[in-house]
Backbone as ProteinMPNN parsed JSONL, in Angstrom:
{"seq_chain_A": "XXXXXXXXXXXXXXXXXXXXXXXXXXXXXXXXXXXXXXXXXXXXXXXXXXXXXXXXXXXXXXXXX", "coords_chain_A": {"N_chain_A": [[0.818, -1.197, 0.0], [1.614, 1.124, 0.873], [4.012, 1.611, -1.255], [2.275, 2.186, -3.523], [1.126, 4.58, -2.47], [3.316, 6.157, -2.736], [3.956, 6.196, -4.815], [1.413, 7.497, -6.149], [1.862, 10.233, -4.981], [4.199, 11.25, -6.27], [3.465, 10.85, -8.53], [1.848, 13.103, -8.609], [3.685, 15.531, -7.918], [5.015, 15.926, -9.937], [3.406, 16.105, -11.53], [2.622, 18.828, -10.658], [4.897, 20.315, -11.121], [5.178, 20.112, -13.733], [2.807, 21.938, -14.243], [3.336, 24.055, -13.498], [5.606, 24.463, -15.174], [4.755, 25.11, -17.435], [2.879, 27.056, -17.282], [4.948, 28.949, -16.851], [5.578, 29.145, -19.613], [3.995, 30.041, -20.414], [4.093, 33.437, -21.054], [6.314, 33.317, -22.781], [5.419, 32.486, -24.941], [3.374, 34.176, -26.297], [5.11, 35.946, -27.492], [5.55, 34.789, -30.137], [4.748, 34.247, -33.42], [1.969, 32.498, -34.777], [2.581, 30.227, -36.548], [4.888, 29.483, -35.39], [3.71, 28.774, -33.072], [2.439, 26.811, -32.762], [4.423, 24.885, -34.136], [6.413, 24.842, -32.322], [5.14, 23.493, -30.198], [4.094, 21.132, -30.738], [5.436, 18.967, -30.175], [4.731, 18.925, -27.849], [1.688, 18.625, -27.792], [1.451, 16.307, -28.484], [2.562, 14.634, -26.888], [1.243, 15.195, -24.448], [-1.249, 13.885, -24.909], [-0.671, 11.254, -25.162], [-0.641, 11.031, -22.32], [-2.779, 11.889, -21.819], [-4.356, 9.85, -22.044], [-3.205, 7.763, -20.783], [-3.52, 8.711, -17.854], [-5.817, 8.29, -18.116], [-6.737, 5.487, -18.322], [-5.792, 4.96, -15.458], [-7.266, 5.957, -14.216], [-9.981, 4.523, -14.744], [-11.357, 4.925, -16.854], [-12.387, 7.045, -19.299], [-11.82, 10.239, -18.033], [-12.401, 12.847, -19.249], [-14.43, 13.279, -20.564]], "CA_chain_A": [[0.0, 0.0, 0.0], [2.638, 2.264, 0.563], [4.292, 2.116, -2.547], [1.052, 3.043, -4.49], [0.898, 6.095, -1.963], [4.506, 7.035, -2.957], [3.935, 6.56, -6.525], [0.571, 8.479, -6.721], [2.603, 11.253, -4.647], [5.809, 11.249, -6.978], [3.035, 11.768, -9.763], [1.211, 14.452, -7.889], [4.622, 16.194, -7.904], [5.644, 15.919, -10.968], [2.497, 17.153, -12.608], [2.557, 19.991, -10.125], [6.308, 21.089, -11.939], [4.611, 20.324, -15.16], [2.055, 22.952, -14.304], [4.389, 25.765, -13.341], [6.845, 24.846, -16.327], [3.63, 25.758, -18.547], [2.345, 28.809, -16.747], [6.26, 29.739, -17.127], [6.299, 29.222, -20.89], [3.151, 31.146, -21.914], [4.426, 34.16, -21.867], [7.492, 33.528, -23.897], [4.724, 31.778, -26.481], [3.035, 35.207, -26.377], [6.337, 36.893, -28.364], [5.76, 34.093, -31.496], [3.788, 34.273, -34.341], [0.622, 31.473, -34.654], [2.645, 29.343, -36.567], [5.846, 29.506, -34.56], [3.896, 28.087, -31.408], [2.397, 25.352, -33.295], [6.07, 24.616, -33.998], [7.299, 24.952, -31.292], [4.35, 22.821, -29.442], [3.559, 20.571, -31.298], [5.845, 17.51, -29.424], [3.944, 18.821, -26.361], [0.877, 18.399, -27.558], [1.712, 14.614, -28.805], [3.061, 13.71, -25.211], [0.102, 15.44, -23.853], [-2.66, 13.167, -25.483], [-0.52, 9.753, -24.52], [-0.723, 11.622, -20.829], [-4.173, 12.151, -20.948], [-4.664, 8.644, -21.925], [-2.569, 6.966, -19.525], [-4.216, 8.797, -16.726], [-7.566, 8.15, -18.094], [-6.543, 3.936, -18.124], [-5.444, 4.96, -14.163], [-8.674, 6.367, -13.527], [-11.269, 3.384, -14.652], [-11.679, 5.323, -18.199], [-12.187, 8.638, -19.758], [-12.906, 11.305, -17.073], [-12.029, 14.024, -19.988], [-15.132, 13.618, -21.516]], "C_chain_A": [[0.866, 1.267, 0.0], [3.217, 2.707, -0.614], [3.518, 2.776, -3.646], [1.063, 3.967, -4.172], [1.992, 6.748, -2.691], [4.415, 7.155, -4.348], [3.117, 8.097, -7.054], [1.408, 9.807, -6.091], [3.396, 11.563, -6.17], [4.565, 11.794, -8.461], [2.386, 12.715, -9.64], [2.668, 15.748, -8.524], [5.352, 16.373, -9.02], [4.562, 16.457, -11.983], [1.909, 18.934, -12.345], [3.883, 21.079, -10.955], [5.962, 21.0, -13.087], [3.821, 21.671, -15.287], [2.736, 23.924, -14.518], [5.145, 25.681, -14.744], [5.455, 25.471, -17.334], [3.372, 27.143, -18.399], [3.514, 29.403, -17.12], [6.65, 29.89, -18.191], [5.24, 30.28, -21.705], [3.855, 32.512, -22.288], [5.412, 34.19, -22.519], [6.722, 33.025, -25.605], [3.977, 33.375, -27.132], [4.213, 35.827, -27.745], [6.291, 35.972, -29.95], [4.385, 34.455, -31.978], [2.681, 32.765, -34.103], [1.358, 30.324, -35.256], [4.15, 28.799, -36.185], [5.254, 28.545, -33.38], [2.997, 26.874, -31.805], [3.308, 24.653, -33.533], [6.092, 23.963, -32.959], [6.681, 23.914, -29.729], [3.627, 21.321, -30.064], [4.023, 18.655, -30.804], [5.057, 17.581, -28.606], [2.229, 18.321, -26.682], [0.376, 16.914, -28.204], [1.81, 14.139, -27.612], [1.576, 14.309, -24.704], [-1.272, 14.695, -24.078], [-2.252, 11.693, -24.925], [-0.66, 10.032, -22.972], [-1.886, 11.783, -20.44], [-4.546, 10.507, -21.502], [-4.504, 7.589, -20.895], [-3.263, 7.583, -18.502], [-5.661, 8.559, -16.719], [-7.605, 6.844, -17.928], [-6.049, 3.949, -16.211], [-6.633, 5.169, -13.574], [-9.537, 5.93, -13.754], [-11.531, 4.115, -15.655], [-11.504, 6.525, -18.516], [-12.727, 9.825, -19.199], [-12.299, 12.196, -18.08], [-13.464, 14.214, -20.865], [-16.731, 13.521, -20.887]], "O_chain_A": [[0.768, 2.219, -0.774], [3.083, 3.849, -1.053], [3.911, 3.626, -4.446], [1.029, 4.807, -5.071], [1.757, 7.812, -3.264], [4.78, 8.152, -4.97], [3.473, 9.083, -7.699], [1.637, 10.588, -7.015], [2.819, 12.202, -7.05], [4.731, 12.777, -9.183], [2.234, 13.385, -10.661], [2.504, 16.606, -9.391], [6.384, 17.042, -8.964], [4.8, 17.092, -13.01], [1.313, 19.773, -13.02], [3.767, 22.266, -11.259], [6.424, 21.904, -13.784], [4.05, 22.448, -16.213], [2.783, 24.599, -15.546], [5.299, 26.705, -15.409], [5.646, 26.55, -17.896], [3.581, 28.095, -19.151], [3.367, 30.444, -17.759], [7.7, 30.499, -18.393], [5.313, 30.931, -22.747], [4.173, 32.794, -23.443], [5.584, 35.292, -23.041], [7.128, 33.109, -26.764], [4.068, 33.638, -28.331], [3.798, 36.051, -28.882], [6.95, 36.432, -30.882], [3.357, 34.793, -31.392], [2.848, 32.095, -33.084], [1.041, 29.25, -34.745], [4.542, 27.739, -36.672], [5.96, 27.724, -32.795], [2.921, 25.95, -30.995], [3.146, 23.503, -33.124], [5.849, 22.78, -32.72], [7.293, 23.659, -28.692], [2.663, 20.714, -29.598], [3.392, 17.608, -30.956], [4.449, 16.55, -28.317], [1.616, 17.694, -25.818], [-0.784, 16.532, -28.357], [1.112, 13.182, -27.278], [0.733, 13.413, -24.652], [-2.272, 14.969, -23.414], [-3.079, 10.972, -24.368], [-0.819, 8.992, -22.332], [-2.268, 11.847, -19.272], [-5.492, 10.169, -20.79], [-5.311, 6.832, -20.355], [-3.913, 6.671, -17.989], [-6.469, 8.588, -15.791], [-8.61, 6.573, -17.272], [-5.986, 2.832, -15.697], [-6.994, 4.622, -12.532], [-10.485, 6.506, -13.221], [-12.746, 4.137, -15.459], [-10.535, 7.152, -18.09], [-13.741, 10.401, -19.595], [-11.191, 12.437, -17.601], [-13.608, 15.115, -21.692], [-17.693, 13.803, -21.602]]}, "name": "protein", "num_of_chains": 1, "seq": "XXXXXXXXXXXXXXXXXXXXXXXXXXXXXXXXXXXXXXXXXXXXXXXXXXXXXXXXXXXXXXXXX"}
């Protein structure tokens, strides 16, 4: 039981530094053109879809929808 606690922690904490690194990038996305931050986002928003999957297979299905 513990280890599940420390896991779900460890991913608590790690999506908490995800948050901030975001909040910390808009405004530098602000200074690009429209298709600069499609560029420039466009890995993120690949990892971001296997991320919302995987937590939706953690959470008994698709709480996104």
């Amino acid at each position: 039981m513990n280890e599940i606690i420390d896991k779900i922690e460890h991913i608590q904490e790690q999506m908490q530094h995800i948050q901030e690194e975001v909040l910390g990038l808009q405004p530098l996305l602000k200074q690009l053109n429209e298709q600069q931050i499609k560029m420039m986002t466009k890995p993120l928003t690949q990892q971001g879809y296997a991320l919302l999957r995987s937590l939706g297979i953690l959470l008994g299905g698709n709480p996104f929808i």
